[in-house]
N, C-alpha and C positions, 0 to 999 in steps of 0.2 A: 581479410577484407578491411579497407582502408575505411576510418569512420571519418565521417563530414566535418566539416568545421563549425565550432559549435557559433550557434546565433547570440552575439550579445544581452548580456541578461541586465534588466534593467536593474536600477540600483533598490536597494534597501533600508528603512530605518528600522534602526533598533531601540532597546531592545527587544525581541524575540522571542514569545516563551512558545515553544516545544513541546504539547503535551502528549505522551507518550515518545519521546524524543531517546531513549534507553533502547526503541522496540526496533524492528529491523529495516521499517522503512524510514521512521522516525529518527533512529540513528544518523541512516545514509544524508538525508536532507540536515539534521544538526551539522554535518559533515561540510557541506558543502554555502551553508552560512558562514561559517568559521574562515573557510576559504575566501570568501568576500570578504571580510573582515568586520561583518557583523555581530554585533553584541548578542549572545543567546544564555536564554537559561531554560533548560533540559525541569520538565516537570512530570516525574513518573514513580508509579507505586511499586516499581520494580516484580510486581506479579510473573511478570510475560518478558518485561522487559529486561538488560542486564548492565551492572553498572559497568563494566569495563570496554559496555561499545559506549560511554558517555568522556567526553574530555570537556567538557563544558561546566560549569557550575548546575548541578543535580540540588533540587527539590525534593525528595522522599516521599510526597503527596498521596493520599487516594482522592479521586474527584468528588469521593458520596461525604468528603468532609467540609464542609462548609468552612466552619472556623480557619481551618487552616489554609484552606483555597483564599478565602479574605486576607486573609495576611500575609500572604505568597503576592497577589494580586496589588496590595496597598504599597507592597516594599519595594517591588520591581516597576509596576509601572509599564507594562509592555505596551509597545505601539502595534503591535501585531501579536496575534495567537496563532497557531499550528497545530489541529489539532486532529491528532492519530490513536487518541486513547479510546483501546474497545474493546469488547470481545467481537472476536470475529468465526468463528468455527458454525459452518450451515449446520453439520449434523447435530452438532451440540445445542441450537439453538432452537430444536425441534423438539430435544427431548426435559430442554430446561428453560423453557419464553420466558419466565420472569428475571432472570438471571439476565438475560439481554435488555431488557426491557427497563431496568432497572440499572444497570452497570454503563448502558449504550444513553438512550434515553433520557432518563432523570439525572444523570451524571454528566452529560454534555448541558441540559438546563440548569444544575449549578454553577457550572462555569461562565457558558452567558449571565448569569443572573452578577457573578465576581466580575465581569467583564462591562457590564452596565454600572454596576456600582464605584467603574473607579474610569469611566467613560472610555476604556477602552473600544473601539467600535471593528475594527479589520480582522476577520478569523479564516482560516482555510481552512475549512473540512476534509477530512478524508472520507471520502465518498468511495462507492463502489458499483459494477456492471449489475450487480444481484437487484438490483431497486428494479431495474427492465424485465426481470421474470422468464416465464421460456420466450424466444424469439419466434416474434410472427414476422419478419422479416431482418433480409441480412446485407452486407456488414449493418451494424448496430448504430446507427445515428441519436445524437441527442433529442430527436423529436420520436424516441421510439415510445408507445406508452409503458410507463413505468408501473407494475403490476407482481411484485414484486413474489415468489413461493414459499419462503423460509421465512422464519422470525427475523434472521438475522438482517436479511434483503430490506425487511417491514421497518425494523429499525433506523434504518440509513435512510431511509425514505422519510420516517417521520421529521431525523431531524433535518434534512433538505427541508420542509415544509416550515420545522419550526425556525431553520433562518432564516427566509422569506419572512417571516413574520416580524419577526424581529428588525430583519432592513427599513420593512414597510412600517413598523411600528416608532421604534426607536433610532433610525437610522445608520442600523451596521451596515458595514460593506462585508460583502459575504461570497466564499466563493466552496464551490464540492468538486473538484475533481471526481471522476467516478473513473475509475481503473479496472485494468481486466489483470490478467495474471503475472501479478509482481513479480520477477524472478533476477538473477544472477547474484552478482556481491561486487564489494570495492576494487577497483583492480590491480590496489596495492594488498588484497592481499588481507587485508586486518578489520576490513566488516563484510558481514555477510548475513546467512539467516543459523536460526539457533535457534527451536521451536519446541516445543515438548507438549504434547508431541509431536513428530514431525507429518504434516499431511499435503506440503506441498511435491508435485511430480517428482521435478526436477532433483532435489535435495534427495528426496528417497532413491531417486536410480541412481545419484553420485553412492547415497552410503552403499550401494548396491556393490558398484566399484571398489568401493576402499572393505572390503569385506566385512559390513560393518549389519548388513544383513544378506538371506540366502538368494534372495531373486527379487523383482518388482513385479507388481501382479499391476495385469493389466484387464480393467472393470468394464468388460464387453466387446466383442469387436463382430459384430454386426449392427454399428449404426449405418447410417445411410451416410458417409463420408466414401473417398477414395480407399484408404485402405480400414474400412469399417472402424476405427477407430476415433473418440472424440479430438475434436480440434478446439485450440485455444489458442488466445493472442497474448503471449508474453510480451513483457516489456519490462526494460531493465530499469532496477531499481535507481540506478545515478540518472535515470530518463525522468523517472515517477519525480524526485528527489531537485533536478532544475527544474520542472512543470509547480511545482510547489511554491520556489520560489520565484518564480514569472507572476504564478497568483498573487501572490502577497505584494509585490510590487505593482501591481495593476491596481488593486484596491487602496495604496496608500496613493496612488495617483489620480484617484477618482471616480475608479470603478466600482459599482452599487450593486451590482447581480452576475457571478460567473459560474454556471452548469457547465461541466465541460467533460470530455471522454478521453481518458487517455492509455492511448493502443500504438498498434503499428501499424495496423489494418492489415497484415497477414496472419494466417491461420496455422499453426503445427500440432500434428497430428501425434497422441502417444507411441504411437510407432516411430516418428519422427521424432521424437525425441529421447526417445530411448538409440535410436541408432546413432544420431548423433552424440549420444554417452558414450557407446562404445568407440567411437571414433577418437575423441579427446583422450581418455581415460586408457585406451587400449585393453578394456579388458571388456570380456563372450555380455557382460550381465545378462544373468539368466531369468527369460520371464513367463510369468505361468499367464493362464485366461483366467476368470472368473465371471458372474456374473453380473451383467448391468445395477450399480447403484440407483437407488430411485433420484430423482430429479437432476441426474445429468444429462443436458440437454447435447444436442450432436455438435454444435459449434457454437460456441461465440467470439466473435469477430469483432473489433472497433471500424466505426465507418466516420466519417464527418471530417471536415476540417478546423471546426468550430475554435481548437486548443491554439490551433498557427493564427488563425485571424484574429482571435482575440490577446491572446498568448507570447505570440511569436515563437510560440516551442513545437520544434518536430524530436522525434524519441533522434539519436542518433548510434545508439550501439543497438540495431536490430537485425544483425545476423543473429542465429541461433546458436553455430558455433563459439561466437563468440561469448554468447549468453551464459551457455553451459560451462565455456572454459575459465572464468571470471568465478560461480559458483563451485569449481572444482578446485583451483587454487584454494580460496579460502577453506573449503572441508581438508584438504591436503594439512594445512598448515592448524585447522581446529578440528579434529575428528570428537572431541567431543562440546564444542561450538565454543562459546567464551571460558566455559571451564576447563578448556588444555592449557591454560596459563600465559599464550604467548598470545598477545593483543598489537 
């Protein structure tokens, strides 16, 4: 399938700092700044993240340190921040809320707080669909109420709340994309995802392929869907990665407040994406049933136009094959993600 021509991306100033810019969506968007020819520095504790998706001048940082955040903050001097640093895992943030609450939370409030202190004012959040909760109705619009299930969802919600406060207060311009299921990888090949563990769909049914595990289990299928299976809105990460950078150029242009969704507004189905594995990959991947996990809802869906009006960004690589085929390359080429040596 042939992709659309992409929409001119406003311009940029730098420099740029990237916080969690090492991590995999954070990389792809380092990525694609560089490409502009904007000045970036990559700020990450390297926990999640890894240095050799970084070609940009790396920070070492953890957020919960103040001292060093100031002096990161006083030397650089960013016109803009980027910020991806999180834990992100629902189940883990059910069985350990201080951990989020504290890593998420109070560690994005030291960074405002570096960020006031040296009048930085422009940040883009990475936001996410989890702050909306289960769906009382679908596709999923930005005036959907935000009601969030898991710690992790409560998180991202708070700190939506605390940059509003902040714009309103001290005058940041402030924006959250809120994204639904980040997926594929670079399509040369040399980024992608690398997670430990791995718990997105897509990545587990490719190791499925590369025989790297026995089958992909699939977590109920008697939802109320077409083939009983849940559906989600992937969106590829180089989509997630220009939407990023639209944000940060809208606010160094004068934008004060941007909530925004970013989807495709089509739905695939685990069954659909599992057969779509096998099609790319050519290989049976074998999958068992299981039981429903608790709080997987039957669909989430992106709805709105909200990101193109404001934005001027529509996703452009949303075939699915092609989504998968992008994410299969790169495992092809890292079966054991940045630690097979070849970057």
């Amino acid at each position: 399938m042939s992709t659309p021509a992409p929409i001119p991306t406003p311009s940029v100033r730098g420099p740029v700092l990237v916080c969690g810019g090492a991590g995999y969506i954070g990389s792809h968007t380092v990525r694609q700044f560089e490409e502009r020819g904007v000045e970036v520095v990559v700020l990450d504790d390297l926990s999640t993240g890894h240095r050799a998706a970084v070609r940009a001048p790396l920070e070492v940082v953890e957020l919960g340190n103040r001292d060093r955040l100031a002096e990161v903050f006083a030397r650089v001097r960013p016109a803009g921040v980027v910020h991806f640093a999180a834990k992100c895992y629902v189940g883990e943030s059910v069985t350990d809320p201080a951990r989020y609450y504290r890593e998420n939370v109070l560690c994005t409030w030291n960074l405002l707080e570096a960020m006031r202190a040296t009048e930085t004012r422009c940040i883009v959040f990475s936001s996410t669909c989890a702050t909306y909760g289960n769906p009382v109705k679908l596709p999923l619009t930005e005036d959907h109420p935000q009601v969030p299930i898991s710690p992790y969802g409560k998180t991202k919600l708070h700190i939506e709340h605390m940059l509003q406060d902040y714009a309103k207060a001290y005058g940041f311009r402030v924006a959250a994309p809120r994204y639904f299921n980040a997926a594929g990888a670079a399509r040369d090949g040399t980024l992608g995802e690398h997670h430990d563990p791995e718990t997105h769909l897509i990545p587990l049914v490719l190791q499925v392929a590369l025989g790297m595990r026995k089958e992909i289990t699939i977590f109920g299928e008697d939802y109320p869907t077409p083939d009983g299976t849940c559906i989600r809105d992937y969106i590829h990460v180089e989509d997630l990665a220009d939407a990023h950078l639209r944000a940060l150029a809208a606010l160094q242009g004068g934008a004060s407040e941007l909530f925004v969704n970013l989807g495709t507004g089509t739905g695939f189905s685990v069954r659909q994406v599992i057969e779509t594995a096998r099609k790319v990959t050519g290989h049976p991947i074998p999958a068992r049933i299981a039981e429903r996990r608790p709080g997987d809802p039957p669909e989430l869906v992106s709805g709105g136009t909200r990101a193109f009006d404001v934005l001027g960004w529509k996703p452009r690589r949303t075939a699915l094959e092609d989504i998968v085929r992008d994410a299969w390359n790169f495992l092809r080429a890292h079966p054991r993600g940045f630690d097979s040596g070849a970057t």
